[in-house]
C-alpha positions in Angstrom: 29.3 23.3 -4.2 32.2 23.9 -6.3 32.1 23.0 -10.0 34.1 20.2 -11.0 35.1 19.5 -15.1 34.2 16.0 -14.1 31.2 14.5 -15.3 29.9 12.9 -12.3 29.5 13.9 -9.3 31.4 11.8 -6.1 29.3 12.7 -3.6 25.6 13.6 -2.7 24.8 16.9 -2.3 22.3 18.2 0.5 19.8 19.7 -1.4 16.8 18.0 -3.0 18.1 19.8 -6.5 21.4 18.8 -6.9 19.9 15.0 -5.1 18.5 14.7 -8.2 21.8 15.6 -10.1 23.3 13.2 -8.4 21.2 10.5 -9.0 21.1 11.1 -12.8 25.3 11.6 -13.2 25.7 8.5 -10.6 23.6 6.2 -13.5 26.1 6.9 -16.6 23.4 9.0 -18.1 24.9 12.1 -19.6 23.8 15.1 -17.9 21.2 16.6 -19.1 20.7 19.6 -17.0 23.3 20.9 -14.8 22.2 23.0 -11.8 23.2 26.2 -12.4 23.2 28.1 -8.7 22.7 31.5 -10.1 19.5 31.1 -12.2 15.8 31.1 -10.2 15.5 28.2 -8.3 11.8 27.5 -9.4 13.2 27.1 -13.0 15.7 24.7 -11.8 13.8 22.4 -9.9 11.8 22.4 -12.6 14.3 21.3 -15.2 15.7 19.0 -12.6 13.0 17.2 -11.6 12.2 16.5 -15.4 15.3 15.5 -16.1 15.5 13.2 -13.0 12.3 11.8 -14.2 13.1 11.6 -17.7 16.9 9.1 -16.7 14.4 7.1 -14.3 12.0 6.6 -17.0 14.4 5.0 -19.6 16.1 3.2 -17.0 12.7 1.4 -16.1 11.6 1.5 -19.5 15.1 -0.4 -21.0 14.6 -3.0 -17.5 10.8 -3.8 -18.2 10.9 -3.7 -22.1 13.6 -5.9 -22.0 12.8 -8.5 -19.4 8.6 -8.5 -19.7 8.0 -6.5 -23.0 6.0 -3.1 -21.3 7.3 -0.1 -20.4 7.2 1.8 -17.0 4.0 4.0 -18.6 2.2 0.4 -19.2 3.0 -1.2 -16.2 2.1 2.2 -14.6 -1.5 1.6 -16.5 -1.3 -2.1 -15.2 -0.5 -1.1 -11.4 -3.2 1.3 -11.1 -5.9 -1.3 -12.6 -4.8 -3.7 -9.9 -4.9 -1.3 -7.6 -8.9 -0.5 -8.4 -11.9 -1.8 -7.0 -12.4 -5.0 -8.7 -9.1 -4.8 -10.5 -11.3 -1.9 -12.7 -11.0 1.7 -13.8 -12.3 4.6 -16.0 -10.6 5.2 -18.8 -10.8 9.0 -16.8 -9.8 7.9 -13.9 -6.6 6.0 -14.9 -5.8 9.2 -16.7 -5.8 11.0 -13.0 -3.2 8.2 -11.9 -0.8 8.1 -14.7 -0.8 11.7 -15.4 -2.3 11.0 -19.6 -5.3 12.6 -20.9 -8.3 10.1 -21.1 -7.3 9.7 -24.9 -4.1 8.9 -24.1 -4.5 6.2 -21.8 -7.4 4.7 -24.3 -4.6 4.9 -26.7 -2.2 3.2 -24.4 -4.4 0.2 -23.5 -5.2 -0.7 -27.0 -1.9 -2.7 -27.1 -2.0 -4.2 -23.5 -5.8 -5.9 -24.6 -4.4 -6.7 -28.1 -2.0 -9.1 -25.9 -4.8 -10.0 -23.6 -3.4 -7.8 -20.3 -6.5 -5.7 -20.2 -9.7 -6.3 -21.5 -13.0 -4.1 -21.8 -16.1 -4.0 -19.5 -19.1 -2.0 -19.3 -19.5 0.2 -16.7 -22.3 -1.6 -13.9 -24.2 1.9 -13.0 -23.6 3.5 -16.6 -23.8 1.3 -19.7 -22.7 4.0 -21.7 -18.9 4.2 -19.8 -16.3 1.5 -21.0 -14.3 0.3 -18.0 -10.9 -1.3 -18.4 -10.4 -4.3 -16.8 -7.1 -6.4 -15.5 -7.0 -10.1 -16.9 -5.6 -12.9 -14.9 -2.6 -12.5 -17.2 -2.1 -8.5 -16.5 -2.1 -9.7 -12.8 0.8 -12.0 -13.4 3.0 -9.2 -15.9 1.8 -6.8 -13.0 3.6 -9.1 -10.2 6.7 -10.3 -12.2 6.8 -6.9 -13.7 6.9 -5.3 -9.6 9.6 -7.5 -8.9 11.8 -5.6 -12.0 11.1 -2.8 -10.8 12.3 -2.8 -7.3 15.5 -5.0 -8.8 16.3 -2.1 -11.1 15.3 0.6 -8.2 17.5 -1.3 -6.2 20.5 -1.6 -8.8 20.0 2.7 -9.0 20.0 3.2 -5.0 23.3 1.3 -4.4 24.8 3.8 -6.7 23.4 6.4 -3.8 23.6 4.8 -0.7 22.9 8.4 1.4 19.5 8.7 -0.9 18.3 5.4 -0.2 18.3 6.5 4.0 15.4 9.5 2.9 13.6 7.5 0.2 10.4 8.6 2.7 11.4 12.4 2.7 12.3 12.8 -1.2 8.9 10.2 -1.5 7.0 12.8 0.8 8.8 16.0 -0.9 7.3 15.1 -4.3 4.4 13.8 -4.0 3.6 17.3 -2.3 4.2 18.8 -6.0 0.7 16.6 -7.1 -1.6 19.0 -7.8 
């Protein structure tokens, strides 16, 4: 791929690195990282897929925040309680799905049960272990909140028309980097 003064890029790329270049310079984001072809490809994926992740995030965050008052981490939190057994998690086990430490997420709910999304539960088998628990309401901001989600993913795809074709393979392709 030749370099090109340009900021943007007009075209997508067939790699999964320089896909997520794309995507990022496509959105009016400044670039944050360009792919540099010469450096170790490990490092570059790396910095790629952060700052990939990092434009997605305030995209969502700016979408939700403005439209239902959460971010993407909270309605993150708020997907994966609805999502649990009786609409209820561990305050470790919500760390596993959102990728916070147990004190982070504890942190993070605080607000969400201040406004009545969440609320607090005692563990059936273990007294001792606090479960948090989706309200009626948190279902409701879950659902509306789902619907701006997929608008704004929506809004971001049309801007990559070839990406949206291998959502399922780039889907596939990351979720193999869980570990």
């Amino acid at each position: 791929m030749a370099e090109s003064s340009r900021s943007t890029t007009h075209f997508l790329p067939q790699t999964p690195q320089l896909i997520i270049e794309y995507c990022m310079s496509s959105h009016g984001y400044s670039m944050l990282y360009r792919m540099n072809t010469t450096t170790n490809e490990n490092l570059d994926f790396a910095l790629a897929v952060a700052a990939a992740w990092n434009s997605l995030e305030r995209r969502l965050d700016g979408s939700l925040g403005s439209i239902r008052g959460v971010s993407f981490l909270e309605y993150r939190l708020l997907r994966a309680l609805s999502g649990a057994p009786n609409s209820q998690a561990s305050r470790i086990d919500l760390s596993r799905s959102v990728g916070l430490t147990a004190s982070g997420v504890t942190r993070a709910l605080r607000p969400l049960e201040k406004i009545g999304l969440v609320s607090t539960v005692k563990s059936e088998r273990d007294a001792r272990l606090a479960m948090a628990k989706l309200t009626p309401a948190g279902h409701q901001l879950v659902s509306d909140a789902s619907s701006v989600v997929n608008d704004t993913m929506t809004a971001i795809l049309e801007r990559a028309p070839k990406l949206s074709g291998k959502l399922s393979s780039v889907s596939k392709l990351l979720s193999s980097l869980h570990f």
